[in-house]
Structures are given as C-alpha cells and as structure tokens.
N, C-alpha and C positions, 0 to 999 in steps of 0.2 A: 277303563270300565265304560266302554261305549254301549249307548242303547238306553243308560240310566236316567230316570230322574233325578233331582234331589232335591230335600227338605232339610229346615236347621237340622234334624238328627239321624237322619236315613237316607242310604242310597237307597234305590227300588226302582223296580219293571215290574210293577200288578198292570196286567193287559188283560180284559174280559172283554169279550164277545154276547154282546146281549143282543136276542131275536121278541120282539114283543108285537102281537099282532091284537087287530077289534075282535070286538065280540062276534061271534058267526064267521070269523076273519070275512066281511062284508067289503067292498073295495070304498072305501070313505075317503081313504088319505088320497084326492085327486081333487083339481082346478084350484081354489083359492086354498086350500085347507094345507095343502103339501107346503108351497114354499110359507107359511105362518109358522107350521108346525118345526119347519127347521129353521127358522130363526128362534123361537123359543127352547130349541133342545141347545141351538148355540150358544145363548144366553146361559142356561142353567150352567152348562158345563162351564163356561168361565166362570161363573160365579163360584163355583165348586172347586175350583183348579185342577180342571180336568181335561185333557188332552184328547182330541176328535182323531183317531187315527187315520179309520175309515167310516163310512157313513152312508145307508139308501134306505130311503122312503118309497118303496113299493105302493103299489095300490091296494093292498090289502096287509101290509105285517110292514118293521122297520126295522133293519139292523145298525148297529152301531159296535164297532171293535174300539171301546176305551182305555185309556194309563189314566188309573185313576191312583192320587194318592193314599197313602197306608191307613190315612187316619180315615180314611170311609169304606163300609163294608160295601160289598155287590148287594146284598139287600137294602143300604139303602141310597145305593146309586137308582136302582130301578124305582124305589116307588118316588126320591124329587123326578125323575126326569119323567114319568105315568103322570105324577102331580096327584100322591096319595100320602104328603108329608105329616096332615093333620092327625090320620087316623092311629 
C-alpha cells in the first residue's frame, strides 16, 4: 500500500487541492509578506499533521495540494490555515 499515510486506526490518502486568493484578488502577497506568509502556512500544517505536497504563493491567490489526515475536514483545513478558527 504505497502512497498511504497512517494513523493509530487508518490507512489513508485524503489529498486536496486548495486555491484561495485576496479580496479583489489585489497582488498583496509580494516583498516581506510572501516569505512570512509561508512560514506560517508551514507552521500550521505541522501543527495539524499535515503534509505540504505542493505549494505557491502568487501574487495575487495561493495554492496548496495537501494529505491531510481523516480526523480534519477540508472546511476546516481552510478556515486554520485563512486564520478564521474563532468564528
């Protein structure tokens, strides 16, 4: 079974493709802000135990191809890594 994670009770390959861009898609993510911004997306995801497949910060949207484990939904992989956990 190549390609799998594993957890104490599951194998698994949840792989999601998330595109999330600014409001106006404005070019913001550029000079200081890009490399901050993926140190903190690197962060969350270890924190989460989640796997960086692929990864770019554009100057205006950012994609990220994650393995995320089973016990977290894609809704709310997106809103820690936006940084909307409160609401």
């Amino acid at each position: 079974m190549e390609g799998y994670s594993r957890s104490s009770h599951a194998r698994y390959r949840c792989e999601y493709h998330f595109v999330w861009v600014p409001k106006y898609r404005y070019h913001v993510l550029v000079k200081d802000i890009k490399p901050r911004l993926r140190e903190i997306l690197t962060e969350l995801c270890e924190w989460l135990d989640i796997k960086i497949i692929e990864g770019a910060i554009c100057p205006d949207h950012v994609h990220m191809y994650l393995s995320v484990p089973p016990k977290h939904s894609p809704s709310f992989v997106m809103k820690m890594l936006k940084g909307k956990s409160g609401e």
